[in-house]
Backbone bond lengths (Angstrom), bond angles and torsions (degrees), N, CA, C in turn:
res aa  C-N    CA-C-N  psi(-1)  N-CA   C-N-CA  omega(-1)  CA-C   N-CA-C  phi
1 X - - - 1.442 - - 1.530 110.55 -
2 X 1.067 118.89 -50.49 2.250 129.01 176.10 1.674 76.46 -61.39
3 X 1.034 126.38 -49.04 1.643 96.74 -151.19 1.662 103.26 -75.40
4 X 1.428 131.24 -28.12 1.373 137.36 -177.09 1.725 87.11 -67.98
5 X 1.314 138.58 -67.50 1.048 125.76 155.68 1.465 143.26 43.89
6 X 1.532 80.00 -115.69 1.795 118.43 172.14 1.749 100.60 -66.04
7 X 1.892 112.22 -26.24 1.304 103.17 -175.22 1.681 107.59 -70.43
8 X 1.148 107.15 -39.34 1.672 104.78 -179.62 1.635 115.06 -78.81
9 X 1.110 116.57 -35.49 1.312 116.88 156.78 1.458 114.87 -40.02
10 X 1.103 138.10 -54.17 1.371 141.73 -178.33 1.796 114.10 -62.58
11 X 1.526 82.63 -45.48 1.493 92.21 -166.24 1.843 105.53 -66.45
12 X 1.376 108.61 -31.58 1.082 125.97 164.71 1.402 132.65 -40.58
13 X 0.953 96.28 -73.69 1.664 111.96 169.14 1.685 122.33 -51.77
14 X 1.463 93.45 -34.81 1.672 107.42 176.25 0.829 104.74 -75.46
15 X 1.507 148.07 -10.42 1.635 152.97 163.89 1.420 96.55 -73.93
16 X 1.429 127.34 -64.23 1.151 106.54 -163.36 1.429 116.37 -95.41
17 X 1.627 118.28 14.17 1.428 109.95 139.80 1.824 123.04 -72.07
18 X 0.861 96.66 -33.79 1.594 112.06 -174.81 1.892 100.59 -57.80
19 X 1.555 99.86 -44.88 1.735 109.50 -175.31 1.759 99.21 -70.31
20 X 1.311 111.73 -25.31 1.645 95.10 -170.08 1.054 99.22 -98.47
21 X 1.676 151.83 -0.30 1.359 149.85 -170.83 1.538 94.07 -108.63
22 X 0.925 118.92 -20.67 2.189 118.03 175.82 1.518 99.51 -77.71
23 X 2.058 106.38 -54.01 1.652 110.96 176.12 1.823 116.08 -43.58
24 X 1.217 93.90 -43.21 1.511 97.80 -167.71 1.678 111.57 -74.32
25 X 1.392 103.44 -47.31 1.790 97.84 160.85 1.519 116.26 -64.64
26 X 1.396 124.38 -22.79 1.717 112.92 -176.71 2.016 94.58 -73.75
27 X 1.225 112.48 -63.41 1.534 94.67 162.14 1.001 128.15 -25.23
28 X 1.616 134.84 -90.37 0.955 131.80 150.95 1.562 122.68 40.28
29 X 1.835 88.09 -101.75 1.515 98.22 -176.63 2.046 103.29 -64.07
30 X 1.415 116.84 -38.08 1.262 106.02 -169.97 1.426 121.62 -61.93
31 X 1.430 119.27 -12.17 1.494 132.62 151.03 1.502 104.53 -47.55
32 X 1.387 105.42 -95.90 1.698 117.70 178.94 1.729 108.33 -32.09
33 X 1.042 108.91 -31.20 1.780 95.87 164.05 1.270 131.03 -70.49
34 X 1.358 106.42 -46.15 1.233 122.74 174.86 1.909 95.90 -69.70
35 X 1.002 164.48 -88.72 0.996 139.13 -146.51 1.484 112.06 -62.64
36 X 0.810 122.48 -28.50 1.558 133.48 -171.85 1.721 106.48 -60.83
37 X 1.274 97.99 -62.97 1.821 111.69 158.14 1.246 113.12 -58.81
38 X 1.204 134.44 -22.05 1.957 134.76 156.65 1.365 113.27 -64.74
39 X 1.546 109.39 -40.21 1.488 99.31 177.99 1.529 121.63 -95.34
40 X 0.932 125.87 15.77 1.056 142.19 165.48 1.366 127.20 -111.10
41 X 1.513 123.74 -14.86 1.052 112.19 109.49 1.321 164.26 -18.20
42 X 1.702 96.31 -73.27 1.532 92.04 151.86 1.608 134.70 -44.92
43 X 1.611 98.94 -57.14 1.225 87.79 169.39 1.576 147.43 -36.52
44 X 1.311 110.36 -41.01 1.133 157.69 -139.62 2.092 67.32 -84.06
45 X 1.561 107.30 -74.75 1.577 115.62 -150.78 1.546 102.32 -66.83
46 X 1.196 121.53 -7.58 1.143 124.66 -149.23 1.885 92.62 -102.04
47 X 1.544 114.81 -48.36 1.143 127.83 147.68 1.642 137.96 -27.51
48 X 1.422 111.77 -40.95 1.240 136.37 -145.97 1.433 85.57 -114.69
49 X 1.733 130.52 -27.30 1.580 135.76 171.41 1.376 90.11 -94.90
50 X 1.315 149.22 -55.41 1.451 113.79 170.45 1.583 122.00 -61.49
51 X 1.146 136.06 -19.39 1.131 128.21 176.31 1.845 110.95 -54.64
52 X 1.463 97.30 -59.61 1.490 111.38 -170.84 1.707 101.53 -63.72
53 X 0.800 114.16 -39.82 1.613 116.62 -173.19 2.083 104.30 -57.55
54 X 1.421 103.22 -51.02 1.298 105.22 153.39 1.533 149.34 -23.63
55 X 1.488 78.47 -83.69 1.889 98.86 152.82 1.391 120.23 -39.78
56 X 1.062 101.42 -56.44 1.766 105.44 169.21 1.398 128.11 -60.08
57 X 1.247 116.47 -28.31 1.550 113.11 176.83 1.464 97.56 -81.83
58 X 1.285 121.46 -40.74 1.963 134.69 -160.96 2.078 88.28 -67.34
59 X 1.494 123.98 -42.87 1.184 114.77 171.79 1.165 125.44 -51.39
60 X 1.553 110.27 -60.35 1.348 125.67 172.52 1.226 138.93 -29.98
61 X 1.730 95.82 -49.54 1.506 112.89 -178.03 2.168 96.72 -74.75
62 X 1.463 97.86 -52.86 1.401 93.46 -175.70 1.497 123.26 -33.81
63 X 1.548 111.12 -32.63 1.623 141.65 -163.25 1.368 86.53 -81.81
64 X 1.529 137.96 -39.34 1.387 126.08 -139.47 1.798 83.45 -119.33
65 X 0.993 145.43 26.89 1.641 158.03 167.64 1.227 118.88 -103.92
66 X 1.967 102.41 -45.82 1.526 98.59 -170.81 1.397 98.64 -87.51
């Protein structure tokens, strides 16, 4: 009976090592996502300030035609 026990006890615990070594890789990657989607972001804003900066000269000149 102690030995059925200690057997689920073990077996037990090895589940919830197993659950915190999956937790710790699902973090993990959900870090690296999250920055990954930050920098691409940036990009994204950095894009969106050359775009407008564009537009603005392409107005300008249009303004400086008529």
């Amino acid at each position: 009976m102690e030995w059925d026990r200690l057997t689920k006890e073990a077996r037990l615990r090895g589940d919830v090592r197993a659950q915190l070594a999956a937790t710790q890789q699902w973090e993990a990657e959900a870090r690296q996502d999250a920055e990954d989607v930050h920098g691409m972001f940036q990009d994204l804003s950095v894009r969106v300030q050359q775009d407008e900066e564009e537009a603005a000269r392409v107005q300008k000149e249009q303004g400086e035609l008529l």
